[in-house]
C-alpha positions in Angstrom: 0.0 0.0 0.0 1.4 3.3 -1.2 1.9 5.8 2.0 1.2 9.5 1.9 3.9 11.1 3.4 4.4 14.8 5.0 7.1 15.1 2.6 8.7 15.4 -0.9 11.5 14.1 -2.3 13.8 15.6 -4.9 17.2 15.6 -6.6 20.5 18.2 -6.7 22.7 18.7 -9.6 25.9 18.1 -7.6 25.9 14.8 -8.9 26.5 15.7 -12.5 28.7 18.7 -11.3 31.2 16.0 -9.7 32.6 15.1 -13.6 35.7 17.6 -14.1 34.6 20.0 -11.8 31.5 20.8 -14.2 33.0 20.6 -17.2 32.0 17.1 -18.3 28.2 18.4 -17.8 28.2 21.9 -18.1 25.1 23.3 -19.9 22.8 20.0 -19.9 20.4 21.2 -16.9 17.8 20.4 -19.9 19.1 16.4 -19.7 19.5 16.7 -16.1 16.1 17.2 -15.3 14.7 14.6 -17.5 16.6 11.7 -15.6 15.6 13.3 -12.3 11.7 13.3 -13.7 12.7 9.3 -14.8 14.1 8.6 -11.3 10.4 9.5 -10.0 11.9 12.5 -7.8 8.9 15.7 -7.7 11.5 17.8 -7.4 14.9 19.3 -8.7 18.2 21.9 -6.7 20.2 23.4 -9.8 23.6 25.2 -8.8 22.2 28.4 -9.4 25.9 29.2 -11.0 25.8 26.6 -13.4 22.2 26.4 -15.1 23.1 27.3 -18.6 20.5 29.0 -20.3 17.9 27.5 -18.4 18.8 30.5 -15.7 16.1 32.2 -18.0 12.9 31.4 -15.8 10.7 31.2 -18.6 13.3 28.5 -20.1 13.3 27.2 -16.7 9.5 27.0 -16.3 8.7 25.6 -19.6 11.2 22.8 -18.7 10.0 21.6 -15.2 6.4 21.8 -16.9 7.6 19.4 -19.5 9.1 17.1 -17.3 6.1 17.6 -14.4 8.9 18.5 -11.7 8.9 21.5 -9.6 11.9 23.9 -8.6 12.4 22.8 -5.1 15.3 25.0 -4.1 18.2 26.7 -6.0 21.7 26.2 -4.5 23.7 30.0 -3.9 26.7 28.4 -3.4 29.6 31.7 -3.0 32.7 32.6 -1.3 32.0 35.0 1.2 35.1 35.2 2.9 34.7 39.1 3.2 33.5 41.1 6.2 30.3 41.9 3.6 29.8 41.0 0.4 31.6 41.5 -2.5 29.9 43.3 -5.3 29.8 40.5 -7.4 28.1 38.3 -4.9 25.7 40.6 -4.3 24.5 40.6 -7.8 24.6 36.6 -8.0 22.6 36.6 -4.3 19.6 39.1 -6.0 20.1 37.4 -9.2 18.8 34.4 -7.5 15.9 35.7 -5.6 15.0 37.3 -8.4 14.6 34.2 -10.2 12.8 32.5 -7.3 10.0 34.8 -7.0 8.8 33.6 -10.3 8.3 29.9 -8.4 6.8 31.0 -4.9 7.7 28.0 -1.9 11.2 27.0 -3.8 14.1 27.7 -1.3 17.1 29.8 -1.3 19.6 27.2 -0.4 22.9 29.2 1.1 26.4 27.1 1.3 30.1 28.7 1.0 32.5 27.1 -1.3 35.5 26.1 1.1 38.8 27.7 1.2 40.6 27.1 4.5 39.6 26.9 8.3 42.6 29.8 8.6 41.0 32.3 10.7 38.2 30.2 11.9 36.6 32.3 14.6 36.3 35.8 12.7 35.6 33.6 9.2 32.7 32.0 11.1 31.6 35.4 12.3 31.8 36.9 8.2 29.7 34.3 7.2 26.8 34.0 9.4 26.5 38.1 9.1 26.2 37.9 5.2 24.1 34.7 5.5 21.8 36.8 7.3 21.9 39.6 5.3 21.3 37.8 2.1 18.3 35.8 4.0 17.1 39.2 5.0 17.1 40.4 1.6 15.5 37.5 -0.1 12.8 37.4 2.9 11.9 40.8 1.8 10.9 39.1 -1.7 9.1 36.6 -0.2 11.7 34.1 -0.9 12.7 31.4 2.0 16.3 30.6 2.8 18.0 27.6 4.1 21.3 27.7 5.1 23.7 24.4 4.1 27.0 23.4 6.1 29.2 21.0 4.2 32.3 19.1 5.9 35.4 19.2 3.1 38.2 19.4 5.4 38.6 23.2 4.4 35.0 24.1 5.3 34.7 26.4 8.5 31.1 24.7 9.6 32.6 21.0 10.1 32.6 20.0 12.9 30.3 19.9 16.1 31.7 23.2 17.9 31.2 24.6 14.1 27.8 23.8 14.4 27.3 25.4 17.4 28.5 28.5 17.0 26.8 28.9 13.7 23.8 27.6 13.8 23.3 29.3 17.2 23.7 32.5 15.6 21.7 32.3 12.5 18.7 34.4 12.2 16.1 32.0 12.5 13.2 34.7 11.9 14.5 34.7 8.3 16.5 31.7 7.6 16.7 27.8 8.4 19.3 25.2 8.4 19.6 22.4 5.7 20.9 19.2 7.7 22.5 17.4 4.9 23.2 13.8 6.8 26.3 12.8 5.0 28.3 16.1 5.8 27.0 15.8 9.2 28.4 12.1 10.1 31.4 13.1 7.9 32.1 15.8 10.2 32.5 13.5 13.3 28.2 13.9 14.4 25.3 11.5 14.7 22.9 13.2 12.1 19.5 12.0 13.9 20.9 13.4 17.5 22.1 16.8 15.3 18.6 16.9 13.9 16.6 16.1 16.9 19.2 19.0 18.7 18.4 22.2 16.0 14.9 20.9 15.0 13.5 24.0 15.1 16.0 25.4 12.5 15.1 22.7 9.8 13.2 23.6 6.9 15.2 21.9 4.2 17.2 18.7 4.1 19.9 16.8 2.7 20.3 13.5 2.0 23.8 11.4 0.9 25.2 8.3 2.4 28.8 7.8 3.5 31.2 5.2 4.3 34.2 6.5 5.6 36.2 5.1 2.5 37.2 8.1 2.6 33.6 9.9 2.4 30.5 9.7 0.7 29.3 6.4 -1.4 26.0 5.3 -3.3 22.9 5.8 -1.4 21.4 3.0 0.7 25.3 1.4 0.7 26.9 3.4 3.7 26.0 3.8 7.3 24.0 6.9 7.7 20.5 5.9 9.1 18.6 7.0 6.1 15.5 4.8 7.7 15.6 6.2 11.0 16.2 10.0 9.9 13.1 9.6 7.9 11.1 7.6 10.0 11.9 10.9 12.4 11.1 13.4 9.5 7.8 11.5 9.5 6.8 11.4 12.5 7.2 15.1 13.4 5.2 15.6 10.1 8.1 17.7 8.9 6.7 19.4 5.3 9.6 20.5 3.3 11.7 18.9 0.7 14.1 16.1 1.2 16.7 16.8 -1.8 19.0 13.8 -2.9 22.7 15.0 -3.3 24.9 11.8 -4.2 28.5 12.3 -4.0 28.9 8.2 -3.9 32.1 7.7 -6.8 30.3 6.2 -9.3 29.0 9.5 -10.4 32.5 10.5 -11.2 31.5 8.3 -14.3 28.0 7.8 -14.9 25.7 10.5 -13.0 22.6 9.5 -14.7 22.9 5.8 -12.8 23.5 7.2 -9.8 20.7 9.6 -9.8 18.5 6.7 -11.1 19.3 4.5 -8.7 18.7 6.9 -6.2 15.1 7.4 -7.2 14.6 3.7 -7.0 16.2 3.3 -3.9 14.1 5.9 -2.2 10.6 4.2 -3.8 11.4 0.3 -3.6 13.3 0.2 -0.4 13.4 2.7 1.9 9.5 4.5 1.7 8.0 1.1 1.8 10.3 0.2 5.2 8.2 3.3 6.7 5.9 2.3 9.5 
């Protein structure tokens, strides 16, 4: 018996974006979000930065029409290593909300591209001030945010003391936080206890599995409790999207499997294992 559930699952680009840092890929959001339609996800997260034309939202629109998907969230994924932003971020941020507002509900998604935990404590302090300050701005529009931590060894929001003091300091009145599982295990943490801790923050989510050989592998292969973190997201009738971002290595090689088997993972094994 099929279940209705409080949630939505959909699909990022990252695993495409993998191939030759983008290269490989670069231009084929079009392709992209016909495999993610074939997979059976409802939803799709471009790379804001790396949509091609389809950054046109009448392009865009026509597109997830076609394919009966819906923008679930657009990742702004950005340096800001500044004390503010720089000019050109600025532009890519309002860029972004500008496009959202055409598709009310999808979610401003905010993650910094590593560099370096030099600096840690005054880095930290740059970021949260512009990730409020972008979330401010895009509030104003009507546009939710969701802020996303990742765990590369060169990420300043890694590890648990990471979380703490920037997650504690977000703006909650205008942003969320994205707990994407796999950085959140990679980073040393119990992703259901890290959930449980910053519920209240979550209004967007992550999912990739990991195996510790060194990092990330194919979903359903590694030891994050995918089950148990959903049977949670369940139970507290939590509403938003649940966005597949597969970093396993296969998609190195062959992004459309990996995305595929992701879909079929999520609708032959783990939603019927839901009580």
């Amino acid at each position: 018996m099929s279940q209705t559930l409080p949630f939505r699952f959909g699909s990022e680009v990252y695993t495409w974006f993998m191939s030759n840092n983008g290269q490989t890929h670069q231009g084929r959001l079009g392709h992209m979000i016909e495999v993610i339609s074939k997979a059976r996800f409802t939803g799709i997260q471009p790379i804001f930065t790396w949509m091609g034309d389809l950054i046109d939202p009448d392009k865009l629109e026509a597109k997830l029409d076609e394919q009966g998907i819906e923008l679930a969230a657009l990742a702004l994924a950005l340096d800001w290593n500044e004390s503010e932003e720089t000019e050109r971020e600025r532009e890519v941020a309002d860029h972004a909300i500008k496009v959202l507002q055409r598709f009310p509900g999808a979610v401003l998604n905010t993650v910094q591209i590593p560099t370096g935990r030099h600096d840690l404590a005054e880095r930290q302090k740059r970021l949260v001030n512009i990730v409020n300050t972008v979330s401010r701005r895009a509030a104003d529009k009507g546009v939710p945010c969701s802020y996303h931590p990742n765990s590369p060894h060169t990420s300043i929001i890694r590890t648990a003391e990471d979380y703490k003091i920037v997650l504690e300091s977000l703006d909650s009145t205008v942003t969320g936080w994205t707990p994407d599982v796999g950085h959140i295990i990679n980073g040393d943490m119990d992703p259901l206890s890290k959930m449980k801790e910053y519920q209240s923050l979550i209004n967007h989510v992550h999912y990739k599995d990991w195996d510790g050989n060194p990092e990330f592998t194919l979903m359903g292969k590694g030891k994050v409790d995918l089950l148990g973190v959903t049977q949670w997201l369940k139970d507290i009738k939590y509403s938003g999207w649940i966005i597949c971002e597969d970093e396993g290595k296969e998609a190195l090689e062959d992004p459309d499997f990996v995305t595929t088997h992701d879909g079929n993972w999520i609708q032959n094994d783990l939603i019927p294992a839901l009580r």
